[in-house]
C-alpha positions in Angstrom: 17.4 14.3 -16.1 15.7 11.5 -17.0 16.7 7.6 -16.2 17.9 5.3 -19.3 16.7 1.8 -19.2 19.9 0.6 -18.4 20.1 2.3 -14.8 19.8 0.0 -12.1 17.2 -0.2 -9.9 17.2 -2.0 -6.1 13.8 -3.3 -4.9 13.2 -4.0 -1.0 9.8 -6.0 0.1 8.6 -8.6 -2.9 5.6 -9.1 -1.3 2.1 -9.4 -2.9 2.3 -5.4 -4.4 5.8 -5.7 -4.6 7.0 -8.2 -6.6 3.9 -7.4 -9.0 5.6 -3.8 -9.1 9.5 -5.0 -9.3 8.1 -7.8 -12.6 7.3 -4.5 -14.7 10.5 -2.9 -14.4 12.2 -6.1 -15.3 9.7 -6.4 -18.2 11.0 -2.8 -19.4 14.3 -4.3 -19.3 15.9 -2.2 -16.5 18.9 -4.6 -14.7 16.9 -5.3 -11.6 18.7 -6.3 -8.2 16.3 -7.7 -4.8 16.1 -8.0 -1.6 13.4 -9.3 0.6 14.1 -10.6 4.8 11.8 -13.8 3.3 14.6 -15.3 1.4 12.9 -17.4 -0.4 10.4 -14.7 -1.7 13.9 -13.0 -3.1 14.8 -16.5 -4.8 11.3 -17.3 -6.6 11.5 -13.9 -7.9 14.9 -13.9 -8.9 14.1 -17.3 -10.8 10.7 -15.6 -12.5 12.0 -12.6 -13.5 16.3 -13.0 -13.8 16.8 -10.4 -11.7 19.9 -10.3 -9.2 19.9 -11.2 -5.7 21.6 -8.8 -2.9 22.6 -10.1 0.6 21.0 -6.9 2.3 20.2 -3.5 1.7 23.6 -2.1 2.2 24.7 -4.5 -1.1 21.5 -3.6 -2.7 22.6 0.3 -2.0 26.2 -0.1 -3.5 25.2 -0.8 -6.6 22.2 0.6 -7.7 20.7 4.4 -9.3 17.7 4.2 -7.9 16.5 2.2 -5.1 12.6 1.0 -3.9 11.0 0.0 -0.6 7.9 -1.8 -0.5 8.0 -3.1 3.3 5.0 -3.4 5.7 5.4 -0.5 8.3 7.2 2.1 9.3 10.0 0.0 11.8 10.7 -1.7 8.4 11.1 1.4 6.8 14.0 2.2 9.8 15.5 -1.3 9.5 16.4 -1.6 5.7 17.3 2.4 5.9 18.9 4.1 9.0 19.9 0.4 10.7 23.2 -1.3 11.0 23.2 -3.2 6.9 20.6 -0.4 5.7 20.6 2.1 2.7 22.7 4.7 4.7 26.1 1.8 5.1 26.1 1.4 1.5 29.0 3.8 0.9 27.0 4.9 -2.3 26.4 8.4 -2.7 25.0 9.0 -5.8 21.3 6.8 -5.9 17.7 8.0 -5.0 15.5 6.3 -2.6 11.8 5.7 -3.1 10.0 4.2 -0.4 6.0 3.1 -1.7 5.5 2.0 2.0 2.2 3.3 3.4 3.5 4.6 6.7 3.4 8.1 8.6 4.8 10.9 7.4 6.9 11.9 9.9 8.8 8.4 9.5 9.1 9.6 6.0 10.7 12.8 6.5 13.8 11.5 9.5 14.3 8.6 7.3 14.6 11.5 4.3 16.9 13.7 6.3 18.9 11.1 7.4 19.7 10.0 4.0 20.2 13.2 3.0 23.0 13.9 5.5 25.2 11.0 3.3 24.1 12.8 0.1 21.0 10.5 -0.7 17.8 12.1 -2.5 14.7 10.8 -1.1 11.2 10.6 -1.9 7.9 8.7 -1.0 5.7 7.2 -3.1 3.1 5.3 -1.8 0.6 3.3 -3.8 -3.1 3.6 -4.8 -5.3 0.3 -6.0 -4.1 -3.5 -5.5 -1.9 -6.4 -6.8 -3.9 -6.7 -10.1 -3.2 -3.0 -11.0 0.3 -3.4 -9.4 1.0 -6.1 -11.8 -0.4 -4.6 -14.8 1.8 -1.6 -14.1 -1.4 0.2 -13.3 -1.3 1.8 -10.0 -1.4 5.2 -8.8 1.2 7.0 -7.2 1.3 9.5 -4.3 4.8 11.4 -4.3 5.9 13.7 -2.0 9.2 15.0 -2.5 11.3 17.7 -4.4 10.2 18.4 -8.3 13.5 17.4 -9.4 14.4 14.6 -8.0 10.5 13.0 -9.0 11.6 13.9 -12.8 14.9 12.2 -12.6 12.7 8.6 -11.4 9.2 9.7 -13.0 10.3 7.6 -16.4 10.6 4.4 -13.8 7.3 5.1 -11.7 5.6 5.5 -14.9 6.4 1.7 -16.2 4.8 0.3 -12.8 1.4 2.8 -12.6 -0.8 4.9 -14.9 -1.2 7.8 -13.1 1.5 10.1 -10.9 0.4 12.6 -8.6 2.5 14.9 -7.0 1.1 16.2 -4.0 3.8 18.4 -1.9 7.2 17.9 -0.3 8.3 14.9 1.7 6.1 13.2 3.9 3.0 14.9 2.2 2.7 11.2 -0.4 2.6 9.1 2.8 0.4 12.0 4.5 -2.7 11.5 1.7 -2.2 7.7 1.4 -3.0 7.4 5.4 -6.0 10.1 4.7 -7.4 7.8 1.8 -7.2 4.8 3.5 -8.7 6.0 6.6 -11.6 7.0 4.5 -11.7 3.8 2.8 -11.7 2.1 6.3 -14.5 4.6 7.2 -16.7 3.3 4.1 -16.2 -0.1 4.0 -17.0 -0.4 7.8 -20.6 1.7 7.1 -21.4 -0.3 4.1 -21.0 -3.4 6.1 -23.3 -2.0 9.3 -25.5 -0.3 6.7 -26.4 -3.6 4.5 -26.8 -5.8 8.1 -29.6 -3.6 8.9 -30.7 -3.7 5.2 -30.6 -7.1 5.2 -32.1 -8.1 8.5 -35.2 -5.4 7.8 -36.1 -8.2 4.2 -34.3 -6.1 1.4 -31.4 -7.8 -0.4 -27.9 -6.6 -0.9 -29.2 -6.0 -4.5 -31.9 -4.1 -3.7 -29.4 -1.8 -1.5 -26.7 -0.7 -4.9 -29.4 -0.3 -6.9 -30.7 2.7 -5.0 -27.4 3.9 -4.2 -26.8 3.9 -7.8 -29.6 5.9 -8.4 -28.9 8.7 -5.5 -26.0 10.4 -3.8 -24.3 7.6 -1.6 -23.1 6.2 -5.2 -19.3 4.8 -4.2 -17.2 2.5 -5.8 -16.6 0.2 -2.9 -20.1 -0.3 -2.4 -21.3 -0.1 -6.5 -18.2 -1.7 -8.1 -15.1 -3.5 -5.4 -17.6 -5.8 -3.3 -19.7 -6.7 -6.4 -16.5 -8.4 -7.6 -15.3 -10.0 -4.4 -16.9 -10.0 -0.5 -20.5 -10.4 -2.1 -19.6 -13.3 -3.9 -18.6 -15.0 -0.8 -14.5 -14.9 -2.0 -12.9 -13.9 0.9 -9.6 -15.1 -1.4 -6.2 -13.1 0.6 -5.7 -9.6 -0.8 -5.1 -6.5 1.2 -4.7 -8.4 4.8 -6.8 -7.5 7.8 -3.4 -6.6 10.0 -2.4 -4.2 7.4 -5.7 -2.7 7.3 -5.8 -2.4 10.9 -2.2 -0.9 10.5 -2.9 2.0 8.1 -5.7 2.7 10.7 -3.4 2.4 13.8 -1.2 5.4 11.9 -4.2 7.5 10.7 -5.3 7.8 14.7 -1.4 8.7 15.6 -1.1 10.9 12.7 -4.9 12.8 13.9 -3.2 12.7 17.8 0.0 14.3 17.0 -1.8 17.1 15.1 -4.3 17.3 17.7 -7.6 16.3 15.3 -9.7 14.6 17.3 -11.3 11.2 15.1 -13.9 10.2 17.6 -15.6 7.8 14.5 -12.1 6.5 13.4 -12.0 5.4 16.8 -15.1 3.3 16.3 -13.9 1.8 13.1 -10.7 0.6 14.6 -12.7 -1.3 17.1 -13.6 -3.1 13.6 -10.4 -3.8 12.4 -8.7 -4.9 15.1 -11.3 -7.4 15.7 -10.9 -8.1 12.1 -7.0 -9.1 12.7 -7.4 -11.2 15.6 -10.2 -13.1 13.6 -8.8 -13.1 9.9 -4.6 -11.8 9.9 -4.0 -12.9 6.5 -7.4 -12.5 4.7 -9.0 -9.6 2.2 -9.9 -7.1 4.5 -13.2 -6.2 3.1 -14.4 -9.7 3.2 -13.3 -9.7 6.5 -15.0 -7.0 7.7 -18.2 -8.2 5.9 -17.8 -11.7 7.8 -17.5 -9.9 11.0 -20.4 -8.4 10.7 -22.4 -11.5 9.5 -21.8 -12.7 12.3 -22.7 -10.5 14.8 -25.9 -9.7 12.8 -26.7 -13.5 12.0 -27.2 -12.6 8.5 -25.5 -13.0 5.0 -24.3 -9.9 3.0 -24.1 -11.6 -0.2 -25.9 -11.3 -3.4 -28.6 -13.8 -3.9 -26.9 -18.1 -4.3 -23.8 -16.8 -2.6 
């Protein structure tokens, strides 16, 4: 069955990709109700947008269809669900929970069965691309979760993204967001060692994506995302450095607990966790490109930058 317009919809964590993603379901015109532990995030939303405010999530839970996470980590996930004022104490029955957090899987399915014991639906649905696509409505999605329940919400998930992929049961959305993220960490890291020794041998970072836009290491990180941002010296806050290191920190449990052994995503948390002591609330590709400018005494910028 799918979701009127009129339903309403709960929305937990209006941070930088949340309240970008909570603005385009107001702009649809669904009845919107927030809730974020930064009060005042809760309030300048509230004033933007018109939307409701709830004193926690058990409020937030009473009165909604559908209700949304977008919190930092996985103990946030816990808190706002299976804690004392969570999701599970709202005494409502009859509402589905997304949560587009990017933590493990396993987080996902407890806090799914959990809910499920009270007679919530659950499913996760975790986000591809960054706060200019999440406030276009433009995103991706990564669901994991039962067919049925994604068609009842898919009407609301397709007013914040452009794309929806449904990739297996419960836990599997949060499963392939840590795998693309740990790659991304992977590249970015390689790009920034690969252009130091570019750069410190006399070629230029130009010099560098114009072959690999001619050959197989063509990526868009390299060819299109630090173009637009860390090789123009804007090191501007985006996706932080702690939240990068995060996503790493649960790609290495996630690789343990299934007994992979990541000997190089090892080596690239070395990286990021150097990057959050240094820069905690900056882009994390810039930061990572910094990082290595320093230890290499060298710029990786494109030339007057």
């Amino acid at each position: 069955m799918n979701m009127p317009a009129n339903k309403k919809i709960g929305f937990i964590g209006l941070g930088a990709m949340g309240r970008g993603l909570a603005g385009n379901l107001t702009k649809a015109g669904y009845d919107v109700v927030v809730w974020d532990r930064m009060p005042a995030a809760a309030e300048a939303f509230a004033a933007r947008t018109g939307a409701q405010i709830a004193a926690g999530p058990a409020e937030l839970g009473a009165q909604v269809d559908v209700a949304i996470s977008m919190v930092p980590d996985a103990p946030d996930v816990r808190s706002i669900t299976l804690e004392a004022g969570g999701l599970i104490e709202s005494g409502n029955k009859d509402f589905i929970y997304i949560d587009m957090s990017t933590i493990d899987p396993t987080t996902s399915r407890e806090v799914g069965s959990a809910l499920a014991e009270v007679g919530i639906k659950m499913i996760d649905s975790p986000v591809g691309r960054g706060v200019a696509e999440a406030e276009a409505g433009t995103v991706t999605f990564m669901v994991g979760g039962e067919p049925d329940v994604l068609s009842e919400v898919r009407p609301i998930l397709e007013v914040m993204s452009s794309e929806i992929l449904h990739v297996g049961p419960l836990g599997a959305g949060s499963a392939i967001k840590l795998v693309n993220n740990f790659l991304g960490g992977g590249i970015i890291a390689t790009i920034a060692e690969a252009l130091a020794l570019g750069v410190k041998s006399g070629l230029t970072v130009e010099q560098i994506i114009d072959l690999s836009d001619r050959t197989g290491t063509f990526n868009k990180i390299l060819n299109t995302v630090l173009p637009s941002k860390a090789f123009l010296a804007d090191y501007t806050p985006g996706f932080a450095s702690r939240l990068a290191a995060k996503d790493q920190r649960l790609a290495l449990k996630l690789g343990s607990d299934l007994g992979v052994e990541l000997p190089v995503g090892d080596a690239v948390m070395a990286r990021y966790a150097a990057c959050e002591e240094a820069f905690p609330d900056e882009d994390y590709m810039g930061s990572v490109m910094r990082l290595v400018e320093k230890q290499a005494g060298t710029k990786l910028r494109f030339k007057g930058h």
